[in-house]
LUMSE-360260 format. One record per residue (C-alpha): x, y, z; residue number from 0. Coordinates in pm, whole numbers, plus 50000, padded with zeros to 5 digits. Layout:
x,y,z,nr
X,Y,Z,NUM $
...
//
This chain:
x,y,z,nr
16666,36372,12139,0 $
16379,36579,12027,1 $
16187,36388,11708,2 $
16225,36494,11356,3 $
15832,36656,11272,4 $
15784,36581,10905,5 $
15537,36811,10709,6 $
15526,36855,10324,7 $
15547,36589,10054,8 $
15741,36731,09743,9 $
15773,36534,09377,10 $
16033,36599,09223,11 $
16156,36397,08871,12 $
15924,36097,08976,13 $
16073,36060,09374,14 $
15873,36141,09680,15 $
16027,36332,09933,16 $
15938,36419,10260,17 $
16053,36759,10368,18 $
16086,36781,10774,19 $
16036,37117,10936,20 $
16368,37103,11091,21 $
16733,37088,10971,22 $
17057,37074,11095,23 $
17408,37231,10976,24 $
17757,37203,11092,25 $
18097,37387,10988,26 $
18381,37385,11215,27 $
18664,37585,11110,28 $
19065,37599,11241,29 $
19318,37875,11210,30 $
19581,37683,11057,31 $
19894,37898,11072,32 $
20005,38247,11034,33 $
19732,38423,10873,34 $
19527,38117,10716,35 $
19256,37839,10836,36 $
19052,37627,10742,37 $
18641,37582,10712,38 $
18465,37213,10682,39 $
18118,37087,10655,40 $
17976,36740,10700,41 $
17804,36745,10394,42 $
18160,36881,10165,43 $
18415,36666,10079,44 $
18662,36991,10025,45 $
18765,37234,10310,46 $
18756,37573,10241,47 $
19083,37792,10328,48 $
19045,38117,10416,49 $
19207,38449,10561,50 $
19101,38797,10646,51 $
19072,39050,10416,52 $
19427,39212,10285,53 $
19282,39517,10441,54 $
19313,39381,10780,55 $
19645,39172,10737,56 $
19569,38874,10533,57 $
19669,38698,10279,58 $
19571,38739,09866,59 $
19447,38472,09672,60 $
19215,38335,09966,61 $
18850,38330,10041,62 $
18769,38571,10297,63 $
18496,38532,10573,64 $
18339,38846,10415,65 $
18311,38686,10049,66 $
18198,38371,10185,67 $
17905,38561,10332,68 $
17859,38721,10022,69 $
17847,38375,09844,70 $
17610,38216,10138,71 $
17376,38523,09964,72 $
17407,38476,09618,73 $
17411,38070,09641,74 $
17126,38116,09909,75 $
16913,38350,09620,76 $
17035,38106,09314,77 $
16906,37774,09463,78 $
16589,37942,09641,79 $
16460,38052,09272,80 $
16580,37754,09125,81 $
16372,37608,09383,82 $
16011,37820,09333,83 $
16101,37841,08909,84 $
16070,37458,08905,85 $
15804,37463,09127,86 $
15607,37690,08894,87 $
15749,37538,08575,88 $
15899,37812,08450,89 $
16198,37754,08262,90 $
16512,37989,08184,91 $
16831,37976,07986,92 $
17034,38098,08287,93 $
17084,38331,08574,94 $
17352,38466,08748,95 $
17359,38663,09055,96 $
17645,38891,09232,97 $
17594,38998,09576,98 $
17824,39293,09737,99 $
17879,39409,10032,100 $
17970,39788,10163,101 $
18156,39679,10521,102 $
18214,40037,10742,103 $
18362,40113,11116,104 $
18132,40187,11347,105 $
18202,40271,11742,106 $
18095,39871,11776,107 $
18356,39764,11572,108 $
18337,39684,11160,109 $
18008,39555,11018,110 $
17824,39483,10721,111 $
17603,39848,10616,112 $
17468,39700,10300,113 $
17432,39445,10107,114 $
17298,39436,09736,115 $
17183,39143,09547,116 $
17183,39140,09167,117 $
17024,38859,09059,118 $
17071,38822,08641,119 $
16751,38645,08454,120 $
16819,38520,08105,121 $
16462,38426,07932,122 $
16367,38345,07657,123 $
16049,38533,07500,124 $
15944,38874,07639,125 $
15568,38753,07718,126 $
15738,38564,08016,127 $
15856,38901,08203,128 $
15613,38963,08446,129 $
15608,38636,08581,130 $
16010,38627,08595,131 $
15983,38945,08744,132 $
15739,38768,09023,133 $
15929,38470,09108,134 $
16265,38696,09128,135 $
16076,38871,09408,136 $
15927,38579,09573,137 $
16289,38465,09584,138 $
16409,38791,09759,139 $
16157,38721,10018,140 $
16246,38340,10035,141 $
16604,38323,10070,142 $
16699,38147,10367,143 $
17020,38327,10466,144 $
16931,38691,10325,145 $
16625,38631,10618,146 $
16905,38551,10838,147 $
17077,38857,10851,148 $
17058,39187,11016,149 $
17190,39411,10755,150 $
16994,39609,10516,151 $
16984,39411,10188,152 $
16897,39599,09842,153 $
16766,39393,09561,154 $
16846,39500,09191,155 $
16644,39236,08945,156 $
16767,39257,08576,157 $
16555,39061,08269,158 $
16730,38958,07930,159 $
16556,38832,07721,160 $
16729,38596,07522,161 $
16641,38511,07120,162 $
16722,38130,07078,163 $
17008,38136,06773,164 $
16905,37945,06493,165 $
17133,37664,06350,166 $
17092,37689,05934,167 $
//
């Protein structure tokens, strides 16, 4: 068993943690019947059923291997800035971010050609848009599983700035 090297010391709300340069992650995933399986985790509670795209014979209604990739980006990109924005207190009002995927034949088989992020910044004054603009990009280059992958990835930011409504 090789040992766990520990590294950085983060606060965060009051409790130290110590981050190790080294984790671990496990999903094991069955096909089930027909045109279904399923997808666990150690750290999940809840399996994930899943099928291949209608396109290719599967089932509607169901996750597909495809959209769960698409999710490992978005969730990947969501918790990565929520990550840096805390880091440099910099609060928001909310973000959401959609990630698509273009998948095309190729003599290999079917892959992945793009994928675009769209990552959706609510703020709330207009004199914080440059440095929302920076940690959206330091996110893009942080992401974990967008690093991960081989396929071209195109990032489209968007700022809204958000006027707090008053309560009279």
């Amino acid at each position: 068993m090789v040992p766990v090297q520990y590294r950085r010391t983060e606060v965060s709300q009051g409790v130290v943690k110590i981050m190790s340069e080294e984790h671990s992650y496990r999903v094991a995933a069955w096909w089930t019947s027909g045109r279904t399986g399923i997808a666990k985790s150690d750290s999940a509670p809840n399996a994930i059923h899943f099928t291949a795209p209608a396109e290719f014979g599967g089932l509607e209604g169901r996750w597909t291997p495809e959209e769960l990739l698409l999710a490992a980006v978005a969730g990947c990109y969501t918790t990565t800035l929520r990550a840096i924005a805390g880091s440099a207190q910099f609060d928001f009002t909310d973000l959401q971010v959609e990630a698509s995927g273009t998948v095309r034949k190729a003599d290999s088989g079917y892959s992945f050609t793009q994928i675009v992020v769209r990552p959706n910044l609510k703020i709330a004054s207009a004199e914080e848009r440059d440095r929302a603009l920076d940690l959206l990009k330091r996110a893009e280059k942080l992401c974990l599983v967008s690093r991960a992958l081989g396929t071209n990835l195109k990032f489209e930011p968007q700022l809204e700035i958000v006027k707090p409504v008053s309560v009279s």
